[in-house]
PDB file of N, CA, C, O and CB in Angstrom:
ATOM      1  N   UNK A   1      21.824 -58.704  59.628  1.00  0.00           N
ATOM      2  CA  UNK A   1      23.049 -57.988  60.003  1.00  0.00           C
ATOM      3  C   UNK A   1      24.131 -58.251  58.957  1.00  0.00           C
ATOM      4  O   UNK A   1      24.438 -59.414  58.694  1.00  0.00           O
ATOM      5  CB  UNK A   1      23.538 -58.423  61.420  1.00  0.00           C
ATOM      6  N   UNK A   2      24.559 -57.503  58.516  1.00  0.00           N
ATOM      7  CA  UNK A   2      25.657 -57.136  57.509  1.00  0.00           C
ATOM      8  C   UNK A   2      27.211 -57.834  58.261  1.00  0.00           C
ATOM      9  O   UNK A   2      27.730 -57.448  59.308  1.00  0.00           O
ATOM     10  CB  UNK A   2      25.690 -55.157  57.311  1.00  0.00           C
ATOM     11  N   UNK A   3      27.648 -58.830  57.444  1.00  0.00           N
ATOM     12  CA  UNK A   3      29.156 -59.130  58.233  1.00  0.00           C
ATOM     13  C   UNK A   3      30.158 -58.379  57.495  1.00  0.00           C
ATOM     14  O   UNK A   3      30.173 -58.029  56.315  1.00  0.00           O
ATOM     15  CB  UNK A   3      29.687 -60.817  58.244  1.00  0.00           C
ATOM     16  N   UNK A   4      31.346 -58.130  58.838  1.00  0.00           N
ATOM     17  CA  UNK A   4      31.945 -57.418  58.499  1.00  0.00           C
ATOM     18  C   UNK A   4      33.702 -58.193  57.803  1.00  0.00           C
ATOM     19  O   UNK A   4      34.299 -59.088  58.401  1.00  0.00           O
ATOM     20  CB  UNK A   4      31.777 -56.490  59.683  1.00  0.00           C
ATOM     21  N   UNK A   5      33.976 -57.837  57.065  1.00  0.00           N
ATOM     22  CA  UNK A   5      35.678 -58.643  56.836  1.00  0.00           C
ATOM     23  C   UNK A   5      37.057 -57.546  56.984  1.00  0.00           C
ATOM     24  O   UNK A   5      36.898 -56.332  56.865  1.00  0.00           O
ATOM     25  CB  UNK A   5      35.821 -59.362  54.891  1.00  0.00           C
ATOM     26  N   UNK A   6      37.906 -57.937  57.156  1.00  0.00           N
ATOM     27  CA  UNK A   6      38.981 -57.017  57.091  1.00  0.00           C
ATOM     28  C   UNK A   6      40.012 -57.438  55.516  1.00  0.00           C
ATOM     29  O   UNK A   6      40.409 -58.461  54.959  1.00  0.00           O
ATOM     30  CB  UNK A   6      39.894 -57.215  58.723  1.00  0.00           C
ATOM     31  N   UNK A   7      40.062 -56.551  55.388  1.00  0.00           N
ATOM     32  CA  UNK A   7      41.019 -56.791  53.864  1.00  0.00           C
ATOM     33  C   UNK A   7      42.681 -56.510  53.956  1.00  0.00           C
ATOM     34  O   UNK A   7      42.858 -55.755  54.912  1.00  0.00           O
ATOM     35  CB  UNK A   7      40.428 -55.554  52.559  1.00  0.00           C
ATOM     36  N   UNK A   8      43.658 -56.766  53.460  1.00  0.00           N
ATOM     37  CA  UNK A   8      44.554 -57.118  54.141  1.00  0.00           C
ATOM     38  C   UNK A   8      44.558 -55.354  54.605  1.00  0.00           C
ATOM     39  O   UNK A   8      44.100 -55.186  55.736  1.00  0.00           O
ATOM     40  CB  UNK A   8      45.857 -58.031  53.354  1.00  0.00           C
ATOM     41  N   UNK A   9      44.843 -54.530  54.149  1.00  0.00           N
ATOM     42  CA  UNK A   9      44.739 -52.655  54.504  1.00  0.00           C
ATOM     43  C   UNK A   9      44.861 -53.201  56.130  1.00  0.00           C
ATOM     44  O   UNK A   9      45.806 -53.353  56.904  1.00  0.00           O
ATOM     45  CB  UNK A   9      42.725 -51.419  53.928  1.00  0.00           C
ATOM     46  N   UNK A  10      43.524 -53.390  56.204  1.00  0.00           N
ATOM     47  CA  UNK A  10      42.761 -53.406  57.640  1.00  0.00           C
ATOM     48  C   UNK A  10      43.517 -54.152  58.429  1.00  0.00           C
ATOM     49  O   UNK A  10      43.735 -53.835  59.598  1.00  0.00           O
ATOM     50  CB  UNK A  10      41.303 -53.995  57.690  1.00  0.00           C
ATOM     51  N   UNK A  11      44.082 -55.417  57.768  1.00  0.00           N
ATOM     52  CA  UNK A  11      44.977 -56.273  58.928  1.00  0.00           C
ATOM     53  C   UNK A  11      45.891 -55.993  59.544  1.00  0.00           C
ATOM     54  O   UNK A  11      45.954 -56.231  60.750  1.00  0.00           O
ATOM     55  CB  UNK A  11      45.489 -57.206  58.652  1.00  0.00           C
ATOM     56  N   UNK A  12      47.205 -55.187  58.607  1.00  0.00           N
ATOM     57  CA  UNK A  12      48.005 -54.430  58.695  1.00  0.00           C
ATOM     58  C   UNK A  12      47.833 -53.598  59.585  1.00  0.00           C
ATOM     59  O   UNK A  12      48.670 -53.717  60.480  1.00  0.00           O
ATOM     60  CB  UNK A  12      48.203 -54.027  57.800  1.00  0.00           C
ATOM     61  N   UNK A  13      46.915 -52.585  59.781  1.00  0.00           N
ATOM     62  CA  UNK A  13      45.836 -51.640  60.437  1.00  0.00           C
ATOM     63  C   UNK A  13      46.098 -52.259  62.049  1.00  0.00           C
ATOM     64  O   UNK A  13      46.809 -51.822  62.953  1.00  0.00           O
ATOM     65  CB  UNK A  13      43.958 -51.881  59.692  1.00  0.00           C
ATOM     66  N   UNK A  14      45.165 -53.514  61.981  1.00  0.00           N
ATOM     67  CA  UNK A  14      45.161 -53.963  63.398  1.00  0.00           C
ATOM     68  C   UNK A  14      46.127 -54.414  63.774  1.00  0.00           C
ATOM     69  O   UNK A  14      46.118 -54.337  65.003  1.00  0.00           O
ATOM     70  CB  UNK A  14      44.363 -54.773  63.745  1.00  0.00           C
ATOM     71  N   UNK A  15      47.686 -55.214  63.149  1.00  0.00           N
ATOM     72  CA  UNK A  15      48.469 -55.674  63.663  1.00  0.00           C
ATOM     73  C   UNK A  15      49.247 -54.442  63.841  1.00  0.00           C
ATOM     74  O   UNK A  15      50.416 -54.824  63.882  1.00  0.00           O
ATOM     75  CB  UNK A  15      48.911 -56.754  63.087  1.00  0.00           C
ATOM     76  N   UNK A  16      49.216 -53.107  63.973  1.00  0.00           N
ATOM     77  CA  UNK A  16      50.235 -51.987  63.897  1.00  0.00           C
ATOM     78  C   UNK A  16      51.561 -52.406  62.875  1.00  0.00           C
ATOM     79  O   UNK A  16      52.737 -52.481  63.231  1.00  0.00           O
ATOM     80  CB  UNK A  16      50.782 -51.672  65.520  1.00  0.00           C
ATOM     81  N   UNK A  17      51.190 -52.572  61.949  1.00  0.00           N
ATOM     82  CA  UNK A  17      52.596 -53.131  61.161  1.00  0.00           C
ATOM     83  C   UNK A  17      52.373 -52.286  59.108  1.00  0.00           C
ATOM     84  O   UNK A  17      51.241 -52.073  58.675  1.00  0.00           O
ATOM     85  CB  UNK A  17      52.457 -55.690  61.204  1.00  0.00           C
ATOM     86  N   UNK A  18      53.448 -52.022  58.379  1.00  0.00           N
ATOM     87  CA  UNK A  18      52.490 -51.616  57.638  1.00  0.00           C
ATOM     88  C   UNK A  18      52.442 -53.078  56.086  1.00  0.00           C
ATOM     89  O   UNK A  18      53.090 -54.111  55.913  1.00  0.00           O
ATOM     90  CB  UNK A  18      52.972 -49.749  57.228  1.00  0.00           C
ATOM     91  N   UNK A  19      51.403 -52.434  55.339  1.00  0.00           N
ATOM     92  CA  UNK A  19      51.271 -53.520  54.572  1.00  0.00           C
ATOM     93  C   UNK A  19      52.232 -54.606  53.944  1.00  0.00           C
ATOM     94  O   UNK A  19      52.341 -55.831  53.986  1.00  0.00           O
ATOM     95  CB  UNK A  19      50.763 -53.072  53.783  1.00  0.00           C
ATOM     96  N   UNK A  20      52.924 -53.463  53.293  1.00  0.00           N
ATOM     97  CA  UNK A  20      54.905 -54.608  52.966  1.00  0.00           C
ATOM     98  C   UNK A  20      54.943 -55.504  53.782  1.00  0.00           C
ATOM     99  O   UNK A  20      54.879 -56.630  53.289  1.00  0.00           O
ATOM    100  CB  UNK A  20      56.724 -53.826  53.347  1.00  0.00           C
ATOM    101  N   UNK A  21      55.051 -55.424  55.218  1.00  0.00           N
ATOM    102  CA  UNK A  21      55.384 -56.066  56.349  1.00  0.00           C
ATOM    103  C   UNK A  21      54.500 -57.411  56.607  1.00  0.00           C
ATOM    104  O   UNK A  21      54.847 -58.330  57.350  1.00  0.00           O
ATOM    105  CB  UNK A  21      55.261 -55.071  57.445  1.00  0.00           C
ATOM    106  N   UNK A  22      53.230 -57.353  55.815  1.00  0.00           N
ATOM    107  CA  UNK A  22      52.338 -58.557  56.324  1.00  0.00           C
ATOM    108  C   UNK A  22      53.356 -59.553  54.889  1.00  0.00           C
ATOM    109  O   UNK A  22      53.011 -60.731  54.793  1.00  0.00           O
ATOM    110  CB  UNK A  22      49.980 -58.257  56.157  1.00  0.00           C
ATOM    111  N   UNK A  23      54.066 -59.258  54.267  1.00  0.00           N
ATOM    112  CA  UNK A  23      54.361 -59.750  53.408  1.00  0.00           C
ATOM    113  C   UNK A  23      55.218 -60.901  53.786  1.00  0.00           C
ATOM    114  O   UNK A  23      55.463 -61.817  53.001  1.00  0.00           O
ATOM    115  CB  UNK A  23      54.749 -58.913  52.667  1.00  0.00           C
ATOM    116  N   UNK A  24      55.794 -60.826  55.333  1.00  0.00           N
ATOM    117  CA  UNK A  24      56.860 -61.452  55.787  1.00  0.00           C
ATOM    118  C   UNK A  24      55.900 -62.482  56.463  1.00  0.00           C
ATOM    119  O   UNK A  24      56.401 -63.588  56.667  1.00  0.00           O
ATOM    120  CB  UNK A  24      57.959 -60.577  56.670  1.00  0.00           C
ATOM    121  N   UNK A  25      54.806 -62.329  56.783  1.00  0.00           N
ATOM    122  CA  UNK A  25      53.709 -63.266  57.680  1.00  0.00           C
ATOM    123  C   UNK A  25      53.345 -64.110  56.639  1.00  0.00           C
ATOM    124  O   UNK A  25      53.409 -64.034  55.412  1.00  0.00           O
ATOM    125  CB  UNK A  25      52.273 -62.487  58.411  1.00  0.00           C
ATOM    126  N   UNK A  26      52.874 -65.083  57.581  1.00  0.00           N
ATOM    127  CA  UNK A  26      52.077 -66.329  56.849  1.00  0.00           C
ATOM    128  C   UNK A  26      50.862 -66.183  57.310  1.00  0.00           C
ATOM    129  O   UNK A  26      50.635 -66.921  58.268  1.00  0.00           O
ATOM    130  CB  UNK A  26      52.554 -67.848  57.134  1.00  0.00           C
ATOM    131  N   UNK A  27      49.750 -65.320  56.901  1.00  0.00           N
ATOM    132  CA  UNK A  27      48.464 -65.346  57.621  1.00  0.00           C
ATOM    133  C   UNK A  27      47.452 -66.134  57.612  1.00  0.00           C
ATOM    134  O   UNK A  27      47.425 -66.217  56.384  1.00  0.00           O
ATOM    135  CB  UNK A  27      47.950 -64.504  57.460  1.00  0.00           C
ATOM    136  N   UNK A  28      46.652 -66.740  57.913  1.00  0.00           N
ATOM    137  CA  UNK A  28      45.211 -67.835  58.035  1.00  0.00           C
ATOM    138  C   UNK A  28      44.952 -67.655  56.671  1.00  0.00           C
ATOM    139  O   UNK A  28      45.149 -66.894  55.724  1.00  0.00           O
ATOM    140  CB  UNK A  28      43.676 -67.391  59.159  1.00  0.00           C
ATOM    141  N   UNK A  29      44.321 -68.898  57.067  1.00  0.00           N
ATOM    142  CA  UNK A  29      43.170 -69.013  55.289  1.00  0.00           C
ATOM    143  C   UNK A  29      42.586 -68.243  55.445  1.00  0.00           C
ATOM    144  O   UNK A  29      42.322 -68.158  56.645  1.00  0.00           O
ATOM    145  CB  UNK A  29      42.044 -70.204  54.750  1.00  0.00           C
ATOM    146  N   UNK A  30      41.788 -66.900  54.412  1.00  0.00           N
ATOM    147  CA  UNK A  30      40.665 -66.355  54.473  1.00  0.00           C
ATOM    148  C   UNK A  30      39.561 -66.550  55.062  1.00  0.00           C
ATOM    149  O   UNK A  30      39.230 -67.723  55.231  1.00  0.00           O
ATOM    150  CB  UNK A  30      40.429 -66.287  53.712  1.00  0.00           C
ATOM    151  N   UNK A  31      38.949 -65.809  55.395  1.00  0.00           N
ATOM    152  CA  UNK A  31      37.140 -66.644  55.522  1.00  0.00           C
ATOM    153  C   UNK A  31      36.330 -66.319  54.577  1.00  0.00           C
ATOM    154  O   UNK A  31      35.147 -66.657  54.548  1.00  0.00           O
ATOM    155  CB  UNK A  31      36.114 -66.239  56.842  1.00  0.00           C
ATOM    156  N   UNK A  32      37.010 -65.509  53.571  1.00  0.00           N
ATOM    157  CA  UNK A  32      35.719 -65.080  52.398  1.00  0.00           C
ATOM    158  C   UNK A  32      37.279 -64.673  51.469  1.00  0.00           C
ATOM    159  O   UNK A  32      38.430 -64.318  51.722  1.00  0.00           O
ATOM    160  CB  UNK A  32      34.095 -63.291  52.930  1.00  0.00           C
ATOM    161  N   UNK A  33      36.385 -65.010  50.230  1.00  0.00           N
ATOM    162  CA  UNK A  33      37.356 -64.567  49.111  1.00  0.00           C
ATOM    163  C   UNK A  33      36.321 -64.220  47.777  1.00  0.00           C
ATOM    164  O   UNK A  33      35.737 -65.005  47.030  1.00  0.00           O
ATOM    165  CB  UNK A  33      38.584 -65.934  48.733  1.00  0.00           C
ATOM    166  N   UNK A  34      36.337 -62.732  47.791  1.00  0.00           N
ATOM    167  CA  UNK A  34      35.513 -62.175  46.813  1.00  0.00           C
ATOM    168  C   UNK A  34      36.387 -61.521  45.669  1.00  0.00           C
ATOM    169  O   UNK A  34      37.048 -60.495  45.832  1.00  0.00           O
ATOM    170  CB  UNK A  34      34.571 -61.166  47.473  1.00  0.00           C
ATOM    171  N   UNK A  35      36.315 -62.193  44.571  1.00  0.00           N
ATOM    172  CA  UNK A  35      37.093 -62.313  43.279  1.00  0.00           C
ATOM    173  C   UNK A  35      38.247 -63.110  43.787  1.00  0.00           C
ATOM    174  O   UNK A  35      38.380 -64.243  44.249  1.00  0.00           O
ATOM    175  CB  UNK A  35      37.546 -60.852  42.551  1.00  0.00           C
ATOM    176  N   UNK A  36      39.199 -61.886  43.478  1.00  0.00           N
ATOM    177  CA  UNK A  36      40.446 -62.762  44.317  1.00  0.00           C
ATOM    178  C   UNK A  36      41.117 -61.805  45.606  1.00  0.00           C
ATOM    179  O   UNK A  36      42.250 -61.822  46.085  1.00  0.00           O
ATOM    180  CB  UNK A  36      41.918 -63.168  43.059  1.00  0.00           C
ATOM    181  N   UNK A  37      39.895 -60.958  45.948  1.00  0.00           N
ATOM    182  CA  UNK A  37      40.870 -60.470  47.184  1.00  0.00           C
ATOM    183  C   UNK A  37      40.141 -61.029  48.241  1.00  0.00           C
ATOM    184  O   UNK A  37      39.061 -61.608  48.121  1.00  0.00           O
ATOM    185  CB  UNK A  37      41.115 -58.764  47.426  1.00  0.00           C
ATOM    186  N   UNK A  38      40.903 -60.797  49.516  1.00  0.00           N
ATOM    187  CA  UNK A  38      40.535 -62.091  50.606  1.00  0.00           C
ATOM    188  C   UNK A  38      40.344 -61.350  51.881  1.00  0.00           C
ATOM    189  O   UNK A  38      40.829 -60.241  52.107  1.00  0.00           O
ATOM    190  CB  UNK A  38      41.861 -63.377  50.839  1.00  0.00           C
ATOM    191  N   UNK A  39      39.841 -61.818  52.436  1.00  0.00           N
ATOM    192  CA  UNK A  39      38.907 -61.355  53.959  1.00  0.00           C
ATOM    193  C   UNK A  39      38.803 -62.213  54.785  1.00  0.00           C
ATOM    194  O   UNK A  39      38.532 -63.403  54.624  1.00  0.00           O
ATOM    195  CB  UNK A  39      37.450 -60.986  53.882  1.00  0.00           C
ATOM    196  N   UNK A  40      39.105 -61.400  56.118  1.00  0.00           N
ATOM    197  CA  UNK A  40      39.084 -62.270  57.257  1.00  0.00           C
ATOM    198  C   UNK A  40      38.138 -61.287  58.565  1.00  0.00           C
ATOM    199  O   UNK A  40      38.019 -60.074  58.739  1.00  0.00           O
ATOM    200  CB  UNK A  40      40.899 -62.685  57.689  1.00  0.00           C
ATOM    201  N   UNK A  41      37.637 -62.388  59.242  1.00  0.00           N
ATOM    202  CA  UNK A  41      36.944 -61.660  60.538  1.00  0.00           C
ATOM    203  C   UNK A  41      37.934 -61.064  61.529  1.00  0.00           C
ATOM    204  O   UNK A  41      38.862 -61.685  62.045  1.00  0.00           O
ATOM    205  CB  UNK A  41      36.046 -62.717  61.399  1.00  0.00           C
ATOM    206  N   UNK A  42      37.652 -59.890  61.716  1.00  0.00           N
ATOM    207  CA  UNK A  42      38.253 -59.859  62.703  1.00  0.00           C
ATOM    208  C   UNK A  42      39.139 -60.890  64.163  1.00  0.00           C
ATOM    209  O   UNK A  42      40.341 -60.887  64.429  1.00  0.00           O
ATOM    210  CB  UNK A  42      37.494 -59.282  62.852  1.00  0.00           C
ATOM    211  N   UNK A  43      38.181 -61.556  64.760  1.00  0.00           N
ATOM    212  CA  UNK A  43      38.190 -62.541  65.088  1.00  0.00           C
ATOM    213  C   UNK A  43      39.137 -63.618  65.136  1.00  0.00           C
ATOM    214  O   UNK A  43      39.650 -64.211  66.086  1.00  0.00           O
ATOM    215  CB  UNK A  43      37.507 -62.699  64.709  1.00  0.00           C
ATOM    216  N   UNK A  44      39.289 -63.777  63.429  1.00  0.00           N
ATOM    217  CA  UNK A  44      40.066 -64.506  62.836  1.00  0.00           C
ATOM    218  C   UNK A  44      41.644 -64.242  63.649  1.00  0.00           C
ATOM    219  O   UNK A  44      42.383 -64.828  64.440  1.00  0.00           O
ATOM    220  CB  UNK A  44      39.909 -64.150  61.269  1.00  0.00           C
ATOM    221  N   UNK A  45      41.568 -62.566  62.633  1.00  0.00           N
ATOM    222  CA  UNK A  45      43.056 -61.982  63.355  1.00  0.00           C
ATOM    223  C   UNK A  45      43.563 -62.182  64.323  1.00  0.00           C
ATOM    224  O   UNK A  45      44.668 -62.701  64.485  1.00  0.00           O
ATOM    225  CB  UNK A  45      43.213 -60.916  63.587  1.00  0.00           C
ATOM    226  N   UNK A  46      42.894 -61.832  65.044  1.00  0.00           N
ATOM    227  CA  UNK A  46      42.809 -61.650  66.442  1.00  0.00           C
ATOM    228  C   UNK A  46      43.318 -63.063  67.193  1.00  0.00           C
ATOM    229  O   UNK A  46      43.935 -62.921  68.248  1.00  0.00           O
ATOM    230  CB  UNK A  46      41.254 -61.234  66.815  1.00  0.00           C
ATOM    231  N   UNK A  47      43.142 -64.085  66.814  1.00  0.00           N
ATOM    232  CA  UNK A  47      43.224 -65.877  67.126  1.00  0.00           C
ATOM    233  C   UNK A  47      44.214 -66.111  66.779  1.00  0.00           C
ATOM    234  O   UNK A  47      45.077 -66.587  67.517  1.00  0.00           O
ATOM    235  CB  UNK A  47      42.330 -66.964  66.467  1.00  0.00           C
ATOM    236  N   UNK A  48      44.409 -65.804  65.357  1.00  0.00           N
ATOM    237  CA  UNK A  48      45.812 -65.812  64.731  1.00  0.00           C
ATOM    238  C   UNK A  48      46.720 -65.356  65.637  1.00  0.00           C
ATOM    239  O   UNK A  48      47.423 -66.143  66.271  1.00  0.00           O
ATOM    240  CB  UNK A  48      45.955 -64.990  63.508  1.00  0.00           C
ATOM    241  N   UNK A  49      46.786 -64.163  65.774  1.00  0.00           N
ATOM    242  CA  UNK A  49      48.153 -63.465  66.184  1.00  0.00           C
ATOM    243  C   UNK A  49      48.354 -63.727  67.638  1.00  0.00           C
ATOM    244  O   UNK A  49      49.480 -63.735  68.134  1.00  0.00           O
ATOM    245  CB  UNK A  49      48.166 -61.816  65.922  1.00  0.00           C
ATOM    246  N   UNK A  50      47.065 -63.981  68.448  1.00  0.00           N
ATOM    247  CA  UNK A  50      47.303 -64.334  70.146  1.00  0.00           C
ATOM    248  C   UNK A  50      48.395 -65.846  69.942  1.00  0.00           C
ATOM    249  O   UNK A  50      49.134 -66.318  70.806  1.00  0.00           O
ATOM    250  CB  UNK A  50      45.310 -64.827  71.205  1.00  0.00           C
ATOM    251  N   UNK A  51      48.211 -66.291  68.697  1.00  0.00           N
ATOM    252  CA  UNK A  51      49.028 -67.908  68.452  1.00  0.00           C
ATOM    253  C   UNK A  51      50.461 -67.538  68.413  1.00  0.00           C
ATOM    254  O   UNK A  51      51.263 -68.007  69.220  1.00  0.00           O
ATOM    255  CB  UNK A  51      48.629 -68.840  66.807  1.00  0.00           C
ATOM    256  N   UNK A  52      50.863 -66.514  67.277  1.00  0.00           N
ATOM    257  CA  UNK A  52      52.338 -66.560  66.620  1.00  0.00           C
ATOM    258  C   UNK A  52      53.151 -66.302  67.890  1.00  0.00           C
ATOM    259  O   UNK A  52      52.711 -65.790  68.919  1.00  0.00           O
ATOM    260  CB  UNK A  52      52.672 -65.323  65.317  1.00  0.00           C
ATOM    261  N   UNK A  53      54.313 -66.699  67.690  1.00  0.00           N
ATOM    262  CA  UNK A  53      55.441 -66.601  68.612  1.00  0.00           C
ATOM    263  C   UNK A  53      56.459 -65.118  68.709  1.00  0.00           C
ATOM    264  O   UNK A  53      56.698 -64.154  67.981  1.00  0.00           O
ATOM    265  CB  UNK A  53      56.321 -67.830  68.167  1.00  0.00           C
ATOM    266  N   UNK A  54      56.750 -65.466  69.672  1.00  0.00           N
ATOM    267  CA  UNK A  54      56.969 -63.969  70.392  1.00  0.00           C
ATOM    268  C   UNK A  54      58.269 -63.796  69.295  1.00  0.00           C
ATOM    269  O   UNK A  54      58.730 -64.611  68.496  1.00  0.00           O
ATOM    270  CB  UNK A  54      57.419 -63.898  72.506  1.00  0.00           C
ATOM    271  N   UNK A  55      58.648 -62.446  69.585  1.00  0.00           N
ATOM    272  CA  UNK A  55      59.097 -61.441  68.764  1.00  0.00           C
ATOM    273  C   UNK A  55      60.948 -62.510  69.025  1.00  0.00           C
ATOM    274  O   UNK A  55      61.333 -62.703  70.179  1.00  0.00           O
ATOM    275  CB  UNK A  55      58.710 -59.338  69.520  1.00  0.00           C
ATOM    276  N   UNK A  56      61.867 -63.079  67.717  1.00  0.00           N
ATOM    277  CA  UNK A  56      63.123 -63.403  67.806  1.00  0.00           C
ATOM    278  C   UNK A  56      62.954 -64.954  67.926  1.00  0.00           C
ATOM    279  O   UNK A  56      63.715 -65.724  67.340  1.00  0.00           O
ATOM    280  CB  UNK A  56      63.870 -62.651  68.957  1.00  0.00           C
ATOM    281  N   UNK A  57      61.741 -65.445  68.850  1.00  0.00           N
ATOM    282  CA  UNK A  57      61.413 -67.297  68.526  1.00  0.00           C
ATOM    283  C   UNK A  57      61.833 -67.993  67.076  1.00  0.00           C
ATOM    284  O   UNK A  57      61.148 -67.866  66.062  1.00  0.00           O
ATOM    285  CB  UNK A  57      59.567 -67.616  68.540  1.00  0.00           C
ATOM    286  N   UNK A  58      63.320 -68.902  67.159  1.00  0.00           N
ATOM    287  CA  UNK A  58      63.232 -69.902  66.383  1.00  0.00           C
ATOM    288  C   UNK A  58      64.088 -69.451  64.733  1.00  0.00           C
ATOM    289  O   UNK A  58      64.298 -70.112  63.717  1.00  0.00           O
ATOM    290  CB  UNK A  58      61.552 -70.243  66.358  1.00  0.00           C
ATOM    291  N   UNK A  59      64.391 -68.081  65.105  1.00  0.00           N
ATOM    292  CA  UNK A  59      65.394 -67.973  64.213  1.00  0.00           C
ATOM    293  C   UNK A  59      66.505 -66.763  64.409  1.00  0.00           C
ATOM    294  O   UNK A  59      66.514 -65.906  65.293  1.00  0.00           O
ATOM    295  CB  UNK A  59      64.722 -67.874  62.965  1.00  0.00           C
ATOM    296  N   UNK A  60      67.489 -66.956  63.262  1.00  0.00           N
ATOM    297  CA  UNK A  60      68.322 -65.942  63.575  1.00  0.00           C
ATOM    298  C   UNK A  60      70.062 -66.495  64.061  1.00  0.00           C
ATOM    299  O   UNK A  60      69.831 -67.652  64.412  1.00  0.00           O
ATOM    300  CB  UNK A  60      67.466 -65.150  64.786  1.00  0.00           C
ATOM    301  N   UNK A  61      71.239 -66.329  64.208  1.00  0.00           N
ATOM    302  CA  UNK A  61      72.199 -66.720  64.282  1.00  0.00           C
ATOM    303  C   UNK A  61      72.233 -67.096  66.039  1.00  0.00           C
ATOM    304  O   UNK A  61      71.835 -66.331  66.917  1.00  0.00           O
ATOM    305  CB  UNK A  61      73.111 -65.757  63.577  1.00  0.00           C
ATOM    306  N   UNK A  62      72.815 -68.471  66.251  1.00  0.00           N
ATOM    307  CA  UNK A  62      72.738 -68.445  67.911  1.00  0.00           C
ATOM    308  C   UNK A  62      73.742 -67.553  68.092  1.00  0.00           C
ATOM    309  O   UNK A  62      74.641 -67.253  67.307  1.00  0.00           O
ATOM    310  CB  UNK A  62      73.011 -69.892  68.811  1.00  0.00           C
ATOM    311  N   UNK A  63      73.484 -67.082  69.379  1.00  0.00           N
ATOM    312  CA  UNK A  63      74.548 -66.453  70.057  1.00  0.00           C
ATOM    313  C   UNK A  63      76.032 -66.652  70.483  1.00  0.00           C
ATOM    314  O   UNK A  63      75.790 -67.761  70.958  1.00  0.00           O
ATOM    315  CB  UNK A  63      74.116 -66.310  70.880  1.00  0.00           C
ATOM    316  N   UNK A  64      77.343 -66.509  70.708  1.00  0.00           N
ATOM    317  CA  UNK A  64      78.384 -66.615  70.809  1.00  0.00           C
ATOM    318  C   UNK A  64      78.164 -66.976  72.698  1.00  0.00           C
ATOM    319  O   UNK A  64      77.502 -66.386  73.551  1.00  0.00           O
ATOM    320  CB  UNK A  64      79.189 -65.320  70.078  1.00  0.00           C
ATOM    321  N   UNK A  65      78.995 -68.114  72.767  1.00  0.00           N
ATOM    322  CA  UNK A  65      79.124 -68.509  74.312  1.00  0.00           C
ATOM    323  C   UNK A  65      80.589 -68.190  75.104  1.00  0.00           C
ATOM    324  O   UNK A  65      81.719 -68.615  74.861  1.00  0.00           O
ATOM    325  CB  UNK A  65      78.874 -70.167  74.401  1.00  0.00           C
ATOM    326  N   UNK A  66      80.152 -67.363  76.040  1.00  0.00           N
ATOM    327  CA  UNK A  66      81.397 -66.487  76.873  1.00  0.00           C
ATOM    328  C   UNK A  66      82.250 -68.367  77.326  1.00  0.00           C
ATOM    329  O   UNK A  66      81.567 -69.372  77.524  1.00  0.00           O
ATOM    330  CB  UNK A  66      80.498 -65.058  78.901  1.00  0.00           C
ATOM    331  N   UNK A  67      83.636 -68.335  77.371  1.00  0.00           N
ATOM    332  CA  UNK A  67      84.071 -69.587  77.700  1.00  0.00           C
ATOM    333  C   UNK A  67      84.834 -68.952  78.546  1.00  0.00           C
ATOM    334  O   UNK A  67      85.205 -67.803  78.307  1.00  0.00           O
ATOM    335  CB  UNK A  67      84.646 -70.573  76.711  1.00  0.00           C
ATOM    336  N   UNK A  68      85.213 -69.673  79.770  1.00  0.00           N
ATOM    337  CA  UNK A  68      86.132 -69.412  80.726  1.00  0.00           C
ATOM    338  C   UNK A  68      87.517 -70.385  80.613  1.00  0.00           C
ATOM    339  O   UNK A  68      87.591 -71.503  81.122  1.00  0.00           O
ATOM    340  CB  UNK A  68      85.379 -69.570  82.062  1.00  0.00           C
ATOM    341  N   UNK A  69      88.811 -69.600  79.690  1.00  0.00           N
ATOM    342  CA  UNK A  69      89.921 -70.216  79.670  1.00  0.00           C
ATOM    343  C   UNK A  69      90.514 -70.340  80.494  1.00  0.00           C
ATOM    344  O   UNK A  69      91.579 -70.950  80.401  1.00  0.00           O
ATOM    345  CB  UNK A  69      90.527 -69.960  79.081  1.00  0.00           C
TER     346      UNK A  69
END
């Protein structure tokens, strides 16, 4: 059986995001790296991204606190 890899195209692809955009991610080590472009199992992705933190987690300016004078 032939394995299959996703190349970043494809990652992009599955995360609905477009390629520029994986640029802002820190994605997994590869699982295969043929020359120098890099591949991951599906799988992989998939593990990865059920991990990363939800959408605004951990950065960004805090918010302004309503004070009662």
């Amino acid at each position: 059986m032939t394995e299959r890899y996703l190349g970043v195209k494809q990652v992009a692809e599955r995360l609905g995001i477009t390629s520029g955009g994986l640029l802002n991610l820190r994605l997994p080590e590869p699982d295969v790296m043929i020359g120098r472009t890099r591949g991951w199992k599906p799988e992989t992705i998939d593990e990865w991204n059920a991990k990363r933190p939800g959408r605004g987690v951990g950065g960004g300016r805090p918010r302004k606190r309503k004070t009662d004078d």
